[in-house]
C-alpha positions as CSV (number, residue, x, y, z in Angstrom):
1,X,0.0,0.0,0.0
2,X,2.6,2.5,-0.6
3,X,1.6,5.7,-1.7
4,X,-1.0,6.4,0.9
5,X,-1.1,8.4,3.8
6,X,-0.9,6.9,6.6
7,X,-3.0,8.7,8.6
8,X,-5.8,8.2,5.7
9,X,-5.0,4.2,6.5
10,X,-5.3,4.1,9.9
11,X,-8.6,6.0,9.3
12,X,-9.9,3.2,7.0
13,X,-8.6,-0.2,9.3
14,X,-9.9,2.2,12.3
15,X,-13.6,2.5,9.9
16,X,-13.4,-1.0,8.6
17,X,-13.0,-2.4,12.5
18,X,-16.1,-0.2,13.4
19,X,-17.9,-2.0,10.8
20,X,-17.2,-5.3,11.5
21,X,-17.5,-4.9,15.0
22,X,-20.6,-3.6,14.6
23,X,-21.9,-6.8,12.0
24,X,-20.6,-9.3,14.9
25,X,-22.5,-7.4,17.9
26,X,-25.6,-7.7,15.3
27,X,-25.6,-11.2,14.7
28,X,-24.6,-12.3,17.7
29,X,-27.5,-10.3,19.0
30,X,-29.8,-11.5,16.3
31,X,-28.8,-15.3,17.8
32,X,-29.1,-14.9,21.4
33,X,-32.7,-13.6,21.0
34,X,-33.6,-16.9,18.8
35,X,-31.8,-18.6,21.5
36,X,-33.9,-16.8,24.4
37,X,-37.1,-17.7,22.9
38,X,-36.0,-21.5,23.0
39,X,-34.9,-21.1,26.3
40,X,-38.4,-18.8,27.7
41,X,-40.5,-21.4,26.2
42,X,-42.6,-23.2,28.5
43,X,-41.4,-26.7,27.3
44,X,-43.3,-29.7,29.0
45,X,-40.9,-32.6,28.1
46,X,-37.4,-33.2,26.9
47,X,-38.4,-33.9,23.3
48,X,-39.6,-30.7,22.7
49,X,-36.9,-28.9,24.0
50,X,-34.7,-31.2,21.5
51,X,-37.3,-30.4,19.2
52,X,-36.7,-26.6,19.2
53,X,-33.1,-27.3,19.7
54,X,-33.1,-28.8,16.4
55,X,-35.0,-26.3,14.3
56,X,-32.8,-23.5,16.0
57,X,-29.9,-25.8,14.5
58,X,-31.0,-25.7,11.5
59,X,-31.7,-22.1,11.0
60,X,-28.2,-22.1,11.5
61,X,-26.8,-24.4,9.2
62,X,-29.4,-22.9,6.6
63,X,-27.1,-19.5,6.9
64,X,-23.9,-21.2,6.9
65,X,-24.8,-23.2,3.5
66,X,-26.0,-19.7,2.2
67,X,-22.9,-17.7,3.3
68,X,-20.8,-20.5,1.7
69,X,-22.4,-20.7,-1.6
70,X,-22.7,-16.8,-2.1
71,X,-18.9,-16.9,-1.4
72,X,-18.6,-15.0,1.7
């Protein structure tokens, strides 16, 4: 990267960090509140915990299959 100022640099790792940061806190946010619905739920036996354990799974794998195939 020579050529650019190095202030102007910093500033874009410094914005670029921001962002990501930002991206993470989302999703992770965005998964803890599926999570917290499981876990509020007023489940009456084991299986349907499993059972919501299970679905919550495969939201998840669902996204990672999509974020692989788009490339990201």
């Amino acid at each position: 990267m020579e050529g650019l100022d190095p202030k102007i640099l910093q500033k874009l790792k410094e914005k670029v960090q921001r962002e990501l940061a930002q991206r993470e806190r989302e999703c992770i946010e965005f998964w803890l509140s599926e999570i917290t619905k499981i876990y509020q739920k007023n489940h009456k036996t084991l299986e349907e915990l499993k059972s919501d354990l299970r679905l919550f799974m495969d939201k998840m794998k669902n996204r990672l299959d999509i974020l692989k195939t788009k490339g990201y």
